[in-house]
C-alpha positions in Angstrom: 17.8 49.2 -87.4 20.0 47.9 -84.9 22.4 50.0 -82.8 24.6 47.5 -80.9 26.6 45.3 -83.1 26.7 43.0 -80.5 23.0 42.4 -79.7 22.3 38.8 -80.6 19.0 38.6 -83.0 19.4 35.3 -84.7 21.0 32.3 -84.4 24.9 33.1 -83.9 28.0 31.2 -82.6 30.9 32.8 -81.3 33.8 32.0 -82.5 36.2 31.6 -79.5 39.5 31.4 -80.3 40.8 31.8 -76.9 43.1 34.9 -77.4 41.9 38.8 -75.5 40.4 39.8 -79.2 37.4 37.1 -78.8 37.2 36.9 -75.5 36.1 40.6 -75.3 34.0 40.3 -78.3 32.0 37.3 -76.3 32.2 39.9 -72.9 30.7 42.1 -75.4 28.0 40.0 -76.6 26.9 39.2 -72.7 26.8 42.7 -72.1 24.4 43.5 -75.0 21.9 40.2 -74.7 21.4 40.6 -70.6 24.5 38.6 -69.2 24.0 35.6 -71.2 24.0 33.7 -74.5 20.4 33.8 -75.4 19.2 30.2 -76.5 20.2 30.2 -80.4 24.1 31.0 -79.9 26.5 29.3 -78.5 30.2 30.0 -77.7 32.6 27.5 -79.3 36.6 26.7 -78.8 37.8 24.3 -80.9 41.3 23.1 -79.6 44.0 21.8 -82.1 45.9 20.6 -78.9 48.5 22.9 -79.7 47.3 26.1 -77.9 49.5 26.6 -74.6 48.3 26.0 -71.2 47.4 29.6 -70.8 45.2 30.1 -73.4 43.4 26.9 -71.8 43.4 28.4 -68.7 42.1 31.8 -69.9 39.2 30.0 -72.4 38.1 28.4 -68.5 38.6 31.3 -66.8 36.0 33.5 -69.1 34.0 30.6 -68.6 33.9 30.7 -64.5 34.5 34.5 -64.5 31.0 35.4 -67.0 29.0 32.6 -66.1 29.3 31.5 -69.6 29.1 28.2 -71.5 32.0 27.7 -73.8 31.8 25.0 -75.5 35.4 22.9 -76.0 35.4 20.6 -79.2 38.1 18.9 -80.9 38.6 17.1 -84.3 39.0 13.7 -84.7 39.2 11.8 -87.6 36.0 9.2 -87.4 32.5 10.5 -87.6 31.1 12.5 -86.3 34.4 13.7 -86.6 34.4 16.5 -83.4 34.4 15.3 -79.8 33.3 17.7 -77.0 36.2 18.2 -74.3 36.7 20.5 -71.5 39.8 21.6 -69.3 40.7 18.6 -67.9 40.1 16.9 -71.1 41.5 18.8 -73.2 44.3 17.6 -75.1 47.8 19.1 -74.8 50.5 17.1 -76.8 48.8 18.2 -80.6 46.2 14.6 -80.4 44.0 16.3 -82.8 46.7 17.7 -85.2 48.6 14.7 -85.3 45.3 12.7 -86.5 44.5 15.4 -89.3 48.3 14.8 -90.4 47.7 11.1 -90.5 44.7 11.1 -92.3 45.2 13.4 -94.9 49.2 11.6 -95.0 50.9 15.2 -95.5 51.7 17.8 -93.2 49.5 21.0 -93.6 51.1 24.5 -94.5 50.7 27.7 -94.8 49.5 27.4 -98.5 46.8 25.1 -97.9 45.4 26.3 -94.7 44.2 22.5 -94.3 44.7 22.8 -90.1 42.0 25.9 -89.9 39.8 24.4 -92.2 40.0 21.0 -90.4 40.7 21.6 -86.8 38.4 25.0 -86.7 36.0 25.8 -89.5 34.8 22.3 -90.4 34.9 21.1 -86.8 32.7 23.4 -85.5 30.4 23.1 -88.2 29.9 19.4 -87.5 29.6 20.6 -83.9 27.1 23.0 -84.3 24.9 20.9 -86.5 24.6 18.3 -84.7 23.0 20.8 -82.0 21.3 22.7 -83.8 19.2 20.2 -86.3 17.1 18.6 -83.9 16.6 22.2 -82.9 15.1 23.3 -86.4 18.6 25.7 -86.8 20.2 26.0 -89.5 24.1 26.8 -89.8 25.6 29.1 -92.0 28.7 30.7 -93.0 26.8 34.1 -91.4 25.9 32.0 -87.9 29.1 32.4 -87.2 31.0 35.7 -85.5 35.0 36.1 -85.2 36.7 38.4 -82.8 38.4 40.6 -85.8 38.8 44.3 -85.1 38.3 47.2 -86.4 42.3 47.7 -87.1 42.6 44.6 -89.0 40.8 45.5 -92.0 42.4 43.2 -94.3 41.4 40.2 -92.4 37.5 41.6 -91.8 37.9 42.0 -95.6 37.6 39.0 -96.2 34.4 38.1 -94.2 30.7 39.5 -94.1 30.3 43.0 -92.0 27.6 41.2 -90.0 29.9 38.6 -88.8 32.8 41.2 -87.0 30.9 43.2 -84.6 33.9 44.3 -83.6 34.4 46.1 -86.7 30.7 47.5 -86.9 31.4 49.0 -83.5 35.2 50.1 -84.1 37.0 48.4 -81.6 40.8 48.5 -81.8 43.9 46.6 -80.4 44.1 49.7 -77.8 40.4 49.3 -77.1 40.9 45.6 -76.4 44.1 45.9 -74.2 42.6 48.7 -71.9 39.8 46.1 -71.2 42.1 43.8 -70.1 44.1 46.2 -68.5 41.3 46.9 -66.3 39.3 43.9 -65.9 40.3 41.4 -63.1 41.7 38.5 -65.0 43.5 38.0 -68.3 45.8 35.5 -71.0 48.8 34.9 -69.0 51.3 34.6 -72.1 
């Protein structure tokens, strides 16, 4: 049986939203598998162009800071309907937002959830299949881990146990602001 939550035995992708909560759940990850991603996970950001420049800054500072690829995709609405970005790329005026509105021809809410489901779930899915076929992976619902914590219970209700290793190990919004209180960088905002 495993003991740490956040050793990495299959193929996995992180989540990365770019707020504290994820970002220690990746710093967690590197501490359990030896520093690094091993070579069936990735790290994923998926940027709606609406996240503010700190949160940018802070997704490329975890980057530099943990020797850690993150990958940065965004939707668009033409196959193969993701492009990969990074900093400098990234967009910052809502690009990939603004397409999802015109496509679909209504603006999401918060009833239909259509911008998660767009612009994060099904974006990175695209993403990571396109990686991960020619490598024999497959992608599931369970590759996937989300930087939910142990205090948010009603949201890692919703979601498999083995996908919230925060959960499985406890870890709290105190837990995750000490981190950052001690740690040499953080999200500016």
């Amino acid at each position: 049986m495993q003991n740490n939550p956040f050793k990495i035995l299959e193929p996995t992708i992180i989540s990365f939203s770019g707020g504290r909560t994820s970002a220690y759940m990746l710093y967690r990850v590197l501490q359990a598998n030896d520093g690094k991603l091993p070579e069936n996970s990735m790290a994923i950001f998926a940027n709606t162009g609406k996240e503010a420049e700190q949160t940018l800054e802070f997704v490329r500072d975890c980057e530099k800071q943990w020797d850690v690829k993150i990958h940065w995709i965004e939707y668009i609405p033409t196959e193969p309907d993701f492009k990969e970005v990074n900093f400098e790329t990234a967009s910052r005026n809502g690009e990939p937002f603004e397409a999802l509105i015109n496509k679909i021809g209504w603006l999401p809410n918060h009833l239909t959830r259509k911008c998660t489901g767009s612009l994060k779930i099904r974006t990175i899915d695209k993403f990571v299949k396109s990686k991960w076929v020619p490598l024999g992976l497959k992608h599931t619902e369970t590759s996937d881990w989300m930087g939910i914590r142990a205090d948010e219970m009603r949201r890692a209700a919703k979601v498999k146990r083995e996908r919230v290793p925060l959960v499985t190990a406890g870890i709290t919004k105190h837990d995750v602001g000490e981190f950052w209180k001690n740690n040499s960088f953080d999200l500016n905002l």
